[in-house]
N, C-alpha and C positions, 0 to 999 in steps of 0.2 A: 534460781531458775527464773527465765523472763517470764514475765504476765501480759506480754503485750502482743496481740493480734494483728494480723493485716485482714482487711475482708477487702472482696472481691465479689465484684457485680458484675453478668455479663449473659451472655444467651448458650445454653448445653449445644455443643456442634455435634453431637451425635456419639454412638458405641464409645469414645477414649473419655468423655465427659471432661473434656475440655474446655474452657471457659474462654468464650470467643468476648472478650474485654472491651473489643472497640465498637462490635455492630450497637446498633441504638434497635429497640423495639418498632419506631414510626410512628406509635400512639401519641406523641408528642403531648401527652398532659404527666408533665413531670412533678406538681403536686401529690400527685396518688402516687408514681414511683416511689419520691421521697418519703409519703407517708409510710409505704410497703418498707422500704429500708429503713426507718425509722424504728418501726414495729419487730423489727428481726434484730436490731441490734438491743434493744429494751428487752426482746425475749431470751435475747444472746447472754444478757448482762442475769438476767432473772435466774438464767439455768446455771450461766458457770461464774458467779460471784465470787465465786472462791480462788476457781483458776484465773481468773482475767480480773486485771489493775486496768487495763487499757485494750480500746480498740482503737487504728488509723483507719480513717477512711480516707483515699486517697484516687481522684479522677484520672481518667487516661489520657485527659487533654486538661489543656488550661482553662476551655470553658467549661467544662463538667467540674474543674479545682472551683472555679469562682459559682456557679452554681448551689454546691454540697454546700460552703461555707457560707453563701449568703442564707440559703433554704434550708436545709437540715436541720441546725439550731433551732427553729420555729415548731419542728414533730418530736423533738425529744426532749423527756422530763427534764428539770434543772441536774438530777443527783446523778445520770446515765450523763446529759452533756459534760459535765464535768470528770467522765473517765475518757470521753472520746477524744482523739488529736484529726480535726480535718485538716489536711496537707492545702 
């Protein structure tokens, strides 16, 4: 059985809970974002250790790719970065 997750980040569009991928918040302080995603994947890894070997995390553009990879790294522990694959 695979152990490997995709997560997805994105704004709830309303009743279908649809995950609108591309819209951006506006808050433009993507430190706290990344810390927030950071935090969910560390809580992610805490609860389902058992079930997940791996999470991607993977941008909807090439600047949010070059982003996660440069910043991300920096809000997660050494033993969670080492199950994560940033695309």
């Amino acid at each position: 059985e695979d152990k490997k997750f995709d997560l997805s980040f994105g704004i709830d569009t309303g009743p279908t809970h649809k995950l609108d991928t591309f819209q951006t918040t506006g808050e433009g302080n993507i430190r706290i974002i990344l810390k927030t995603i950071a935090s969910i994947i560390e809580e992610f890894f805490s609860e389902y250790s058992e079930e997940a070997q791996i999470v991607v995390v993977d941008g909807t553009s090439e600047k949010r790719r070059r982003v996660y990879k440069a910043l991300l790294p920096k809000y997660l522990s050494p033993n969670t970065l080492s199950k994560v694959d940033i695309k």
